[in-house]
Every structure is written in C-alpha cells, then in structure tokens.
PAGUVEX-745935 format. One record per residue (C-alpha): x, z, y; residue number from 1; residue in three letters. Coordinates in Angstrom, 2 decimals, padded with zeros to 5 digits. Example, Ala and Ser with C-alpha at 12.3 -4.5 7.8 and 13.67 -1.06 7.14 Angstrom:
// residues 2
[atom [012.30, 007.80, -004.50], 1, ALA] [atom [013.67, 007.14, -001.06], 2, SER] 
***
This chain:
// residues 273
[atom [000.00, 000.00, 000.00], 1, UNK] [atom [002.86, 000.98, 002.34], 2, UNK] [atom [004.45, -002.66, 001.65], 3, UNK] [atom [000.76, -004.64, 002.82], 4, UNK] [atom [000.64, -002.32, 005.53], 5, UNK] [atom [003.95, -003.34, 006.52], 6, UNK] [atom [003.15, -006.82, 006.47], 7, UNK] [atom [-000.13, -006.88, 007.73], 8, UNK] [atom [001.23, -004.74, 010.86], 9, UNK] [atom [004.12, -007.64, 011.20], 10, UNK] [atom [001.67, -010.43, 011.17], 11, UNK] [atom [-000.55, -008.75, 013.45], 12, UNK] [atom [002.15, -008.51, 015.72], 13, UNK] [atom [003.45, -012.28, 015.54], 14, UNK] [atom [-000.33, -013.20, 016.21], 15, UNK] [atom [-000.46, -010.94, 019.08], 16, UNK] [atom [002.82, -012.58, 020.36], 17, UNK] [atom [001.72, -015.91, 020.09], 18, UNK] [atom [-001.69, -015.50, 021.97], 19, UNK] [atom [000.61, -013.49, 024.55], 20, UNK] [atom [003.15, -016.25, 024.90], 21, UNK] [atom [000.51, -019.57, 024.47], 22, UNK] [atom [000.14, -022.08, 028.01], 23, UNK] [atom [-002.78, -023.02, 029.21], 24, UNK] [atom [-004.23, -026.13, 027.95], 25, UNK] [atom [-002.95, -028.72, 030.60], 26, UNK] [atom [-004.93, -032.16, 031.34], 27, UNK] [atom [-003.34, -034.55, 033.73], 28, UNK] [atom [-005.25, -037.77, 035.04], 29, UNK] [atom [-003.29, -040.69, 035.33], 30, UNK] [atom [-006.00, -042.71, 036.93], 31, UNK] [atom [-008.79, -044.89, 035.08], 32, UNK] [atom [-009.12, -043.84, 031.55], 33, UNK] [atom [-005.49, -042.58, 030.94], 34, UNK] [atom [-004.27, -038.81, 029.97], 35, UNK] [atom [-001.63, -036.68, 029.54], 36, UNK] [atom [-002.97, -033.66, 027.78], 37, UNK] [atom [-000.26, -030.54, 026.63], 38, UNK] [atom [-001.42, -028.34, 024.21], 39, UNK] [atom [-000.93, -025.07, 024.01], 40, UNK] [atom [002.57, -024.92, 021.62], 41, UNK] [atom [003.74, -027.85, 024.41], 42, UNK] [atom [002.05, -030.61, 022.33], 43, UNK] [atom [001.77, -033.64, 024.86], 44, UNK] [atom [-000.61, -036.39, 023.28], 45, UNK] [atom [-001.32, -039.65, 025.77], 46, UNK] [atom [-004.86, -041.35, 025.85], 47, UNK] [atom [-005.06, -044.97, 026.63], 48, UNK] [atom [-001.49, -045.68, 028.44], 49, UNK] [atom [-002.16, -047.87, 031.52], 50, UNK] [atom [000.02, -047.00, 034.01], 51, UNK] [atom [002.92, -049.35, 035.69], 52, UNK] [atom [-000.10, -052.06, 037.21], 53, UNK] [atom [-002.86, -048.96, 037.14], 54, UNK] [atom [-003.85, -049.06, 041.03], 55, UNK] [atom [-004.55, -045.31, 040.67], 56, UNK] [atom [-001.43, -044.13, 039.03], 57, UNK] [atom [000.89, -041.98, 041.71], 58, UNK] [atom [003.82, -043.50, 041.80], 59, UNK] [atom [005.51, -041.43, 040.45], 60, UNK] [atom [004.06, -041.99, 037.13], 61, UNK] [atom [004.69, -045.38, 037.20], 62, UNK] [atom [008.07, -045.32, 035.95], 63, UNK] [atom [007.11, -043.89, 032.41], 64, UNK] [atom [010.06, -041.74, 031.69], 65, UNK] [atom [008.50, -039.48, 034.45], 66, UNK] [atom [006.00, -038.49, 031.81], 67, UNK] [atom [008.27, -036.36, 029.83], 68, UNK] [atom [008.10, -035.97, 026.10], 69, UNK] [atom [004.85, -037.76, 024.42], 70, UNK] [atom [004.37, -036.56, 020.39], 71, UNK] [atom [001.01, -038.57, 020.06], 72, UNK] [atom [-000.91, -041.63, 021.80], 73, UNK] [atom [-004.39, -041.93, 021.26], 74, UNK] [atom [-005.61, -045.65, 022.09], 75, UNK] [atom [-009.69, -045.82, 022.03], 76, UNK] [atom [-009.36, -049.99, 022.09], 77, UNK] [atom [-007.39, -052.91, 022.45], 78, UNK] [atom [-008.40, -054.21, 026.30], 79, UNK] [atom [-004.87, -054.22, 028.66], 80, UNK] [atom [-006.60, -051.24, 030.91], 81, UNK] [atom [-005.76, -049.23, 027.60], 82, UNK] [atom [-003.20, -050.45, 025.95], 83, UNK] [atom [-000.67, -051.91, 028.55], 84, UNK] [atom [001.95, -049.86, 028.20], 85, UNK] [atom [001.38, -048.35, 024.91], 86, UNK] [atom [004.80, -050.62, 023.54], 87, UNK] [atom [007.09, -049.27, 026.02], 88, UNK] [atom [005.84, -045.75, 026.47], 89, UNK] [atom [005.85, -045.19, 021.96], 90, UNK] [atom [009.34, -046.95, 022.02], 91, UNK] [atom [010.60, -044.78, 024.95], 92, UNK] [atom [009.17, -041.71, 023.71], 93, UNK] [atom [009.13, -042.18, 019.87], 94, UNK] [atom [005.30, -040.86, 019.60], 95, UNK] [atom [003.27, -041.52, 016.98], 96, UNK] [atom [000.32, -043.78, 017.93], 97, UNK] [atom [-003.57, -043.64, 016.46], 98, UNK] [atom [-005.81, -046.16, 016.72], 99, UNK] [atom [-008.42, -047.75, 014.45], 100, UNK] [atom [-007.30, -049.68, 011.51], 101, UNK] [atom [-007.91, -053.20, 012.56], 102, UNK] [atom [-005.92, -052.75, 016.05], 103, UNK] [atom [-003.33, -050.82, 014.32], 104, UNK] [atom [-002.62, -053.59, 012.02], 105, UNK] [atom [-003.27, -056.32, 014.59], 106, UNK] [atom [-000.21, -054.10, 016.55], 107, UNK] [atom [002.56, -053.75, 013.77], 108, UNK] [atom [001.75, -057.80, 012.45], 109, UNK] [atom [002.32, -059.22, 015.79], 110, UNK] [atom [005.79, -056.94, 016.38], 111, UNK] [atom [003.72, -055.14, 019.76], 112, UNK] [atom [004.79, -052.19, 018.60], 113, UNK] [atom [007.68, -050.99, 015.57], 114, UNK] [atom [006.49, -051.82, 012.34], 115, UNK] [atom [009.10, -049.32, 011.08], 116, UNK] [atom [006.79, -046.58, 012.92], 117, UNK] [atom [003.47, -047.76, 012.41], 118, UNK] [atom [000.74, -046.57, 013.97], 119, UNK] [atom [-001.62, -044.08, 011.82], 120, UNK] [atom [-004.70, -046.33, 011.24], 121, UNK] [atom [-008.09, -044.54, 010.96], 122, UNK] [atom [-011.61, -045.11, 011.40], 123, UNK] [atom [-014.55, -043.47, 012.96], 124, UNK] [atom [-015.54, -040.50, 011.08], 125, UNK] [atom [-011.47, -039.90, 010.19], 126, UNK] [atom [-009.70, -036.52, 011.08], 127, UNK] [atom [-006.02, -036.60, 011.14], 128, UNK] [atom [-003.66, -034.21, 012.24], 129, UNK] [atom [000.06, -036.03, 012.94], 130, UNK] [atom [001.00, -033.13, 015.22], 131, UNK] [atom [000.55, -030.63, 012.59], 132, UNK] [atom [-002.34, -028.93, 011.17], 133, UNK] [atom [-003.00, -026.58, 014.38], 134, UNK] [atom [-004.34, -029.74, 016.41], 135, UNK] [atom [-007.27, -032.29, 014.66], 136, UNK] [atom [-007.96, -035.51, 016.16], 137, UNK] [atom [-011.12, -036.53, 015.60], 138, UNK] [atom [-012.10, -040.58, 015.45], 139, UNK] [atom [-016.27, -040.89, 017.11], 140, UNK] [atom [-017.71, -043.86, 018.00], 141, UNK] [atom [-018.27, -045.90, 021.22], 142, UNK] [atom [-020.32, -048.61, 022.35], 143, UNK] [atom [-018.02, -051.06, 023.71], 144, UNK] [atom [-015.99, -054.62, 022.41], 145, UNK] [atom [-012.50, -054.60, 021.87], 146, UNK] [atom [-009.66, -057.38, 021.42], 147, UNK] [atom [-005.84, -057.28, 022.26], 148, UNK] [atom [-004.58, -060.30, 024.49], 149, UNK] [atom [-001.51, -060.60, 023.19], 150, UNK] [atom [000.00, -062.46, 026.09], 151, UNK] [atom [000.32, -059.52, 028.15], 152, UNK] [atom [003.08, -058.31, 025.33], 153, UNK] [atom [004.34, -061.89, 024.45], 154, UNK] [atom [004.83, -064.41, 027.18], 155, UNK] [atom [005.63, -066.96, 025.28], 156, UNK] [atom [002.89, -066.52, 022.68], 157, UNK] [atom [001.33, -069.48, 021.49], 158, UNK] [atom [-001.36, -068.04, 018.76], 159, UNK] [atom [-005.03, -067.48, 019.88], 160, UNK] [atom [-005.11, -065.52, 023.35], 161, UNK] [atom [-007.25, -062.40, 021.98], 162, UNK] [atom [-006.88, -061.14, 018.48], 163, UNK] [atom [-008.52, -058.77, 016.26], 164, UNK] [atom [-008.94, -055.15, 017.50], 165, UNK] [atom [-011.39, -053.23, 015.66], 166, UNK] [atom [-014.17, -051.61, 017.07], 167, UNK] [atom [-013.67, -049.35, 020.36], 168, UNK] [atom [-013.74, -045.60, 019.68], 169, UNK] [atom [-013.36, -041.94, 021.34], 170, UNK] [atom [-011.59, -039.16, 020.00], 171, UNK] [atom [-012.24, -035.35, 019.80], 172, UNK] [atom [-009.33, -033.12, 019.90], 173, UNK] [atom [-009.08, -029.93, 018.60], 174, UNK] [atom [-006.97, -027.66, 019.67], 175, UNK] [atom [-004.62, -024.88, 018.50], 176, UNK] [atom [-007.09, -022.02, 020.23], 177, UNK] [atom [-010.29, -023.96, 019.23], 178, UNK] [atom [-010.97, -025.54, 022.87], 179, UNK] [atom [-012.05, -029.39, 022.29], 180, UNK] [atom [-012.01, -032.18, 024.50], 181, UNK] [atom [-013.69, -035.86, 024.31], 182, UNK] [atom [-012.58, -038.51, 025.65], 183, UNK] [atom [-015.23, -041.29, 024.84], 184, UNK] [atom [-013.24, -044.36, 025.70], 185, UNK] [atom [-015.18, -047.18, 027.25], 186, UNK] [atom [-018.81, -046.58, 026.14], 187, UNK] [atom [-022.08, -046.90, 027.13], 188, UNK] [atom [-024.97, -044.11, 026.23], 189, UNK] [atom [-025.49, -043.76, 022.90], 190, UNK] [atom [-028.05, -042.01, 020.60], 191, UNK] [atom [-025.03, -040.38, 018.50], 192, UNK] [atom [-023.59, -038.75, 021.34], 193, UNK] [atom [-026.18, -036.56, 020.05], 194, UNK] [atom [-024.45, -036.15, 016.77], 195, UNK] [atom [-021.42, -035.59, 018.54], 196, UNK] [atom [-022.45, -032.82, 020.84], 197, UNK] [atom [-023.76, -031.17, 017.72], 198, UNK] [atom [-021.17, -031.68, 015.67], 199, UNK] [atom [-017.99, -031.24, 017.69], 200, UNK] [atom [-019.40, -029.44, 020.44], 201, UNK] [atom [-016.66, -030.16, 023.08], 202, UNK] [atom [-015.84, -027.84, 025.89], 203, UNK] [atom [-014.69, -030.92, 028.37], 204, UNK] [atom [-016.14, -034.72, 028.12], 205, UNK] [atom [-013.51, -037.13, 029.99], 206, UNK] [atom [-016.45, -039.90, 030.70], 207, UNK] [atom [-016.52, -042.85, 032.18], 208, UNK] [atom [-018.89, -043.38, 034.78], 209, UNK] [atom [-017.76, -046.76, 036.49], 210, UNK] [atom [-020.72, -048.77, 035.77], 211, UNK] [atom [-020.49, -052.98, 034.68], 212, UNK] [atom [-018.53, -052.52, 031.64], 213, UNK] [atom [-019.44, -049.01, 030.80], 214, UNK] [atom [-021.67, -046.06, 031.74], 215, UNK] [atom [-022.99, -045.58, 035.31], 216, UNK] [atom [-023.13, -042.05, 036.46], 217, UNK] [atom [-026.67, -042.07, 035.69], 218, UNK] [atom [-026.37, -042.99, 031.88], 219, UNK] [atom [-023.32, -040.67, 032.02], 220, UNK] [atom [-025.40, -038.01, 033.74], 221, UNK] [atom [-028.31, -038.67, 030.92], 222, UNK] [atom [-025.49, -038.17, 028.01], 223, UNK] [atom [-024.18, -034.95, 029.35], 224, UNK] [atom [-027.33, -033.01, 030.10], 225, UNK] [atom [-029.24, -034.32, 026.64], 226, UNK] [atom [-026.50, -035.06, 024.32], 227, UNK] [atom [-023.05, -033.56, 024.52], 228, UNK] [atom [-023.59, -030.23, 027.22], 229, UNK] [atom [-019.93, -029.63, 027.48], 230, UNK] [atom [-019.02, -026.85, 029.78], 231, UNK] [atom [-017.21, -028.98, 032.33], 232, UNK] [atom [-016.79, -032.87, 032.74], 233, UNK] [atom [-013.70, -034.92, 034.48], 234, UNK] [atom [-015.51, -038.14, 035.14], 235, UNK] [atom [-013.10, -041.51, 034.85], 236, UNK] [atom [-012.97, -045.16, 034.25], 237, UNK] [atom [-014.50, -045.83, 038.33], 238, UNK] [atom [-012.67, -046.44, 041.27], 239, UNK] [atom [-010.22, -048.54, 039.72], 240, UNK] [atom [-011.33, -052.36, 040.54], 241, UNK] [atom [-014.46, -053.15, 043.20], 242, UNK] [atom [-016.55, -053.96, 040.31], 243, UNK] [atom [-016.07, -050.13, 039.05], 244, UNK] [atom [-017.02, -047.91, 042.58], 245, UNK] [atom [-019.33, -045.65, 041.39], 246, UNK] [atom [-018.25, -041.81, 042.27], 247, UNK] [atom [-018.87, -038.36, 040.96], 248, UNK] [atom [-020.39, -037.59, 043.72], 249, UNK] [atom [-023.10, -039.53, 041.98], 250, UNK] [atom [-022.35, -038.13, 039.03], 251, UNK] [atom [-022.99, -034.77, 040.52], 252, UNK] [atom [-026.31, -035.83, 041.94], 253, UNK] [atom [-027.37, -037.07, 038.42], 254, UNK] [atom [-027.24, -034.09, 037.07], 255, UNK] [atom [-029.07, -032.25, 039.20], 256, UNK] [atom [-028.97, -028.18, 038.85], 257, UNK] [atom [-027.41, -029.06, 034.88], 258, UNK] [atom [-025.15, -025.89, 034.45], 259, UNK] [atom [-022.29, -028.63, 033.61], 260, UNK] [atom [-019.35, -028.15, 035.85], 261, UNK] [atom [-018.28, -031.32, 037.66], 262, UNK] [atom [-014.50, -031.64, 038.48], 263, UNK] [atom [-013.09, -034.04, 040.46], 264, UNK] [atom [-009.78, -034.64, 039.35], 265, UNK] [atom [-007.16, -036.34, 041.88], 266, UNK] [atom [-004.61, -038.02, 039.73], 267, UNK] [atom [-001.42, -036.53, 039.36], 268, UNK] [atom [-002.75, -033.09, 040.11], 269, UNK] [atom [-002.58, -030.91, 037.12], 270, UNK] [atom [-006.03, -029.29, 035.86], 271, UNK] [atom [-005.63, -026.24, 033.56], 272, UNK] [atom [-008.23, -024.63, 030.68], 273, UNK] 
***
C-alpha cells in the first residue's frame, strides 16, 4: 500500500505540474481563412497556408520563416486561397500535412509537395492524431468544390489546368485540455452542422462569413445560433477581395442577443483561450 501511495502521490504531482506549467491555447489570424494555432505543450498546427499574395497578411508574416516552428498543416481544400503556400511552408518547416485523400494524392503524384513525406490522407468522418495522442484532428464535412490548379506550383505545366482535389472539408481539433475548435473551411450552411455541434461540441467556430462563394453572415449567423452554439466565434474568409465585404459587424447583428461571443480578430494580433 505504501508503494501505490507513493506512486499515486508522484503522479498526482506531475499532473499538478503540468496543469501549473501548460500556455494558453494561442490562435493567430493570418487573414482570410489561414491559422496559426499553438497548443498548449507548444504544438503549432497551420490551417489553410495563404500568405505571401494574402492582401490581409501583416507583413511580417509574409516571409514564412517568421511563423516559427509548424508540426502540422491542416488544408480544408485544394483552391490557391488555401493551399498557396502549403509547398514552401511543409518544406521549410518539415510539418506533416492532412488533407483528404484525393488532394493528398493529387499533391505527392504531381511532386507539389515531398512524396518522401506524404501527406496523411483521410476522409470525413477520420480522426487522426500525427501530433501525438493528446491532440485529435477531426475530418467534418463542408459544402463547397474543390480542385488544385496546378499552375500556380508548376509554371511550366502542361497537363489539365485543375486536377482532382477531393471534396472540401473542416476540421475539429481537440486539444490536450479538452478545448475544441472548428474551422469549417469554405462552406455554406449545412443541415449536419447540426451533427457537428452535437457531436464535437466546439468551444470556438472559425467561420466564414464572406458571402459569394461561401456563407454570408446571415447563414453564418443561422449556423451558430441553431447548429453549432460554440461559446465564442472568430468570423473569416471576408474582407479579402471586393466580392467578399461582408463584416462581423453583420455578423454581430445576425445574431441578435445569441449568448455567442463575437471576436473580431485583427490579423497578426494574438487571441488567447
């Protein structure tokens, strides 16, 4: 007895230690739909990489190195505002990418990104966990097209200018203390957000809210108060382009007196949970 006293008093010390010592959860907008999310252990996992011709990166951000380490990139679909400087940035940083199958493949075939690291291909209803067991990455759906324009990576190409990419997804991550965060990728409202809300039961939705190729702030507005009812919401994906100038502003006015915490996030500006 003295012995599993002993060692349940040492593990309830190292637990108490690592809640003492553990960082906020830190989520950095990059502009449009792109992330830089640190975990906390220090886990840094990028969403969508579309930075160096991003209008709303800062500057600084536009020379990629300036993002620090990257373990993981999470790429919701194939279209250049998402994937434009996913070959650079997993070269330069050595991450490992996820994507869905059919973009993955479409990736290491056509030499975008090192077939000697290839990307772990999943599909929507997949969990995987390539930063350890403490963080799960969940695959959801979207409602949204998706091709990769291989051009962009390949001036010279010759083949067909858009290629197979799959179908566009979000991701829920799950992290090391149990907060979760969505990203939904390029989507429009959905009846399984419902299923999703239920499900995974996120604390923060990143959601677009652009309008013309994805949700408006009032679709967005719709999804948050009757399907996902996250605690807080960084709204994305607007402001980018003219075509995309909806604001959370209007997001904000959507959702009336919803108890759903609206935060405006200024890219570059760290946001902690």
């Amino acid at each position: 007895m003295r012995v599993i006293r002993a060692a349940l008093s040492t593990l309830a010390f190292w637990l108490f230690a690592a809640v003492a010592t553990a960082q906020p959860i830190e989520v950095l907008w990059l502009g449009h739909a792109t992330f830089r999310i640190t975990s906390v252990t220090g886990k840094v996992i990028v969403i969508d990489p579309y930075l160096t011709t991003n209008p709303r990166t800062p500057a600084q951000f536009k020379d990629l190195a300036a993002l620090g380490k990257v373990d993981l990139i999470l790429v919701t679909h194939g279209h250049r505002d998402h994937t434009f400087d996913l070959p650079a940035l997993a070269k330069l940083t050595g991450a490992t990418i996820v994507a869905n199958y059919e973009l993955a493949s479409s990736l290491v075939a056509t030499g975008v990104v090192d077939g000697a690291k290839a990307p772990v291909a999943m599909n929507k209803g997949g969990t995987v966990s390539p930063l350890g067991s403490g963080i799960k990455v969940h695959m959801v759906p979207a409602e949204h097209s998706s091709s990769l324009e291989l051009s962009i990576y390949k001036p010279d190409w010759t083949g067909p200018r858009f290629l197979e990419a799959g179908a566009a997804v979000g991701f829920v991550i799950e992290f090391e203390n149990g907060f979760k965060i969505y990203h939904t990728g390029d989507t429009d409202v959905f009846p399984g957000m419902a299923l999703i809300g239920r499900l995974h039961k996120p604390d923060l939705a990143l959601v677009c809210i652009g309008g013309h190729y994805t949700m408006d702030p009032e679709h967005a507005a719709f999804a948050l108060r009757e399907y996902l009812k996250p605690k807080h919401v960084i709204p994305m994906h607007y402001g980018t382009y003219p075509v995309i100038n909806r604001t959370p502003a209007e997001l904000k006015a959507a959702l009336g007196n919803s108890p759903i915490k609206v935060i405006e996030a200024k890219p570059g500006e760290p946001l902690r949970f």
